[in-house]
C-alpha positions as CSV (number, residue, x, y, z in Angstrom):
1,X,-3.4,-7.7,-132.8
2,X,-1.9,-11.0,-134.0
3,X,-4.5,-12.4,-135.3
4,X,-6.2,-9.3,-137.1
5,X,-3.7,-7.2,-138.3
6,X,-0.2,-9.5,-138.8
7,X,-3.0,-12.3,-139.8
8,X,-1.1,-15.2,-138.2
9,X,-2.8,-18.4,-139.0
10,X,-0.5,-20.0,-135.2
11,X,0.2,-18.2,-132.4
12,X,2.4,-20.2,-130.0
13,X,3.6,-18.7,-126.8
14,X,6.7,-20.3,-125.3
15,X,6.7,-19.4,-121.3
16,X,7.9,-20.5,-118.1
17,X,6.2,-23.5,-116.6
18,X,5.2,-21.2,-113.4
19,X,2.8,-19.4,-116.1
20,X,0.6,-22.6,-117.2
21,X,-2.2,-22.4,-115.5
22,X,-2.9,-18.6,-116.4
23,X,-2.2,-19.0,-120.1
24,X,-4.7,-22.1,-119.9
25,X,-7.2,-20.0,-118.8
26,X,-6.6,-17.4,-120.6
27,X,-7.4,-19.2,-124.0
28,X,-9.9,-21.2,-122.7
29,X,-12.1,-17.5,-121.7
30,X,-11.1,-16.4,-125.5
31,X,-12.6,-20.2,-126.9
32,X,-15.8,-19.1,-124.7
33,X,-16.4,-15.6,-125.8
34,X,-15.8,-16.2,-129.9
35,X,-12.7,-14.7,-130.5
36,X,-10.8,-18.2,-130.6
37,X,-12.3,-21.1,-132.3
38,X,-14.0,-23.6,-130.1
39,X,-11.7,-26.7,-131.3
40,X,-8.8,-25.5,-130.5
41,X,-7.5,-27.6,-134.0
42,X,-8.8,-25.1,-136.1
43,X,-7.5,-22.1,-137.3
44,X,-6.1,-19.4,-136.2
45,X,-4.3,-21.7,-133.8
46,X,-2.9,-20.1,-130.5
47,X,-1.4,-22.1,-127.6
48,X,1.0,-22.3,-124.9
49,X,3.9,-24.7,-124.8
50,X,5.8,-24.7,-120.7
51,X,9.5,-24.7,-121.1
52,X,10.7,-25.1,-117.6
53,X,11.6,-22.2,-115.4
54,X,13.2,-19.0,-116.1
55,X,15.9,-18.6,-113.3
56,X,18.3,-15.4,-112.9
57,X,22.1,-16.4,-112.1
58,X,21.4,-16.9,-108.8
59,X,19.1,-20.0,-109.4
60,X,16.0,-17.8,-107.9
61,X,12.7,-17.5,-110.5
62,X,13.7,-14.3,-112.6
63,X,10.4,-12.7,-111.9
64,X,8.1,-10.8,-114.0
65,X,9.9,-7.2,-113.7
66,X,12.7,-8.2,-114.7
67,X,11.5,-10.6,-117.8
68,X,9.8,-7.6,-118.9
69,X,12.9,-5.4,-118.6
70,X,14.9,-8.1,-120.8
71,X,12.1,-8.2,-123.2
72,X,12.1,-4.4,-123.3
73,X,15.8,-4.7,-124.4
74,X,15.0,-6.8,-126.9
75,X,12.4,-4.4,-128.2
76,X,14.6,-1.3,-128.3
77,X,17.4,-3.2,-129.9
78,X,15.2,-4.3,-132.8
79,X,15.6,-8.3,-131.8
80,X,12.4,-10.1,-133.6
81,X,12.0,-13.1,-132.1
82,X,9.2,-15.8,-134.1
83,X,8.8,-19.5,-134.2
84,X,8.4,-21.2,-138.0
Protein backbone atom coordinates (compact mmCIF):
# COMPACT_ATOMS: atom_id res chain seq x y z
CA UNK A 1 0.00 0.00 0.00
CA UNK A 2 3.02 2.20 0.82
CA UNK A 3 4.71 1.71 -1.90
CA UNK A 4 1.89 1.79 -4.70
CA UNK A 5 -0.56 4.01 -3.66
CA UNK A 6 1.20 6.80 -1.07
CA UNK A 7 4.36 6.16 -3.58
CA UNK A 8 7.00 6.42 -0.84
CA UNK A 9 10.43 6.26 -2.39
CA UNK A 10 11.77 4.90 1.95
CA UNK A 11 9.97 2.96 4.02
CA UNK A 12 11.65 2.68 7.45
CA UNK A 13 10.14 0.70 10.25
CA UNK A 14 11.29 1.65 13.75
CA UNK A 15 10.51 -1.54 16.13
CA UNK A 16 11.45 -3.18 19.14
CA UNK A 17 14.68 -5.14 19.14
CA UNK A 18 12.64 -8.46 20.07
CA UNK A 19 11.11 -8.04 16.41
CA UNK A 20 14.51 -8.23 14.27
CA UNK A 21 14.72 -11.30 13.23
CA UNK A 22 11.10 -11.41 11.68
CA UNK A 23 11.32 -8.04 10.05
CA UNK A 24 14.73 -9.46 8.47
CA UNK A 25 12.93 -12.08 7.04
CA UNK A 26 10.23 -10.53 6.14
CA UNK A 27 12.11 -8.23 3.51
CA UNK A 28 14.48 -10.58 2.64
CA UNK A 29 11.12 -13.06 1.20
CA UNK A 30 9.82 -9.62 -0.54
CA UNK A 31 13.69 -9.04 -2.26
CA UNK A 32 13.07 -12.87 -3.43
CA UNK A 33 9.68 -12.73 -4.86
CA UNK A 34 10.13 -9.09 -6.92
CA UNK A 35 8.22 -6.85 -5.03
CA UNK A 36 11.43 -5.28 -3.36
CA UNK A 37 14.49 -4.54 -5.27
CA UNK A 38 17.24 -7.14 -4.99
CA UNK A 39 19.96 -4.43 -3.73
CA UNK A 40 18.42 -3.41 -1.07
CA UNK A 41 20.27 0.32 -2.04
CA UNK A 42 17.91 0.98 -4.60
CA UNK A 43 14.77 2.37 -4.59
CA UNK A 44 11.84 2.13 -3.05
CA UNK A 45 13.94 1.55 0.01
CA UNK A 46 12.22 -0.27 3.03
CA UNK A 47 14.15 -1.39 6.14
CA UNK A 48 14.06 -2.01 9.80
CA UNK A 49 16.04 -0.01 12.32
CA UNK A 50 15.81 -2.07 16.34
CA UNK A 51 15.40 0.56 18.91
CA UNK A 52 15.67 -1.42 22.09
CA UNK A 53 12.68 -2.87 23.95
CA UNK A 54 9.32 -1.63 24.46
CA UNK A 55 8.66 -2.22 28.22
CA UNK A 56 5.16 -1.32 30.02
CA UNK A 57 5.63 0.53 33.60
CA UNK A 58 6.27 -2.46 35.14
CA UNK A 59 9.62 -3.09 33.22
CA UNK A 60 7.87 -6.43 31.64
CA UNK A 61 8.01 -6.46 27.44
CA UNK A 62 4.68 -4.52 26.54
CA UNK A 63 3.56 -7.26 24.26
CA UNK A 64 1.90 -7.26 20.98
CA UNK A 65 -1.91 -6.71 22.32
CA UNK A 66 -1.26 -4.15 23.91
CA UNK A 67 1.21 -2.15 21.24
CA UNK A 68 -1.59 -2.64 18.98
CA UNK A 69 -4.22 -1.20 21.38
CA UNK A 70 -1.80 1.99 21.77
CA UNK A 71 -1.41 2.15 18.08
CA UNK A 72 -5.13 1.83 17.69
CA UNK A 73 -5.33 5.03 19.86
CA UNK A 74 -3.22 6.67 17.88
CA UNK A 75 -5.26 5.88 14.89
CA UNK A 76 -8.63 7.03 16.26
CA UNK A 77 -7.21 10.12 17.56
CA UNK A 78 -5.81 11.22 14.14
CA UNK A 79 -1.95 11.03 15.40
CA UNK A 80 0.29 10.61 12.01
CA UNK A 81 3.36 9.50 12.95
CA UNK A 82 6.30 9.60 9.69
CA UNK A 83 10.09 9.77 9.68
CA UNK A 84 11.66 12.70 7.18
Amino acid sequence: YRLNVEKLDCNIYVIDVGQWQHFDMLFKAFRRTGWLPKDANEYPIDTHISFGLVLSDDENDFGVAAAKMLWSHFHLCGVTLSLL
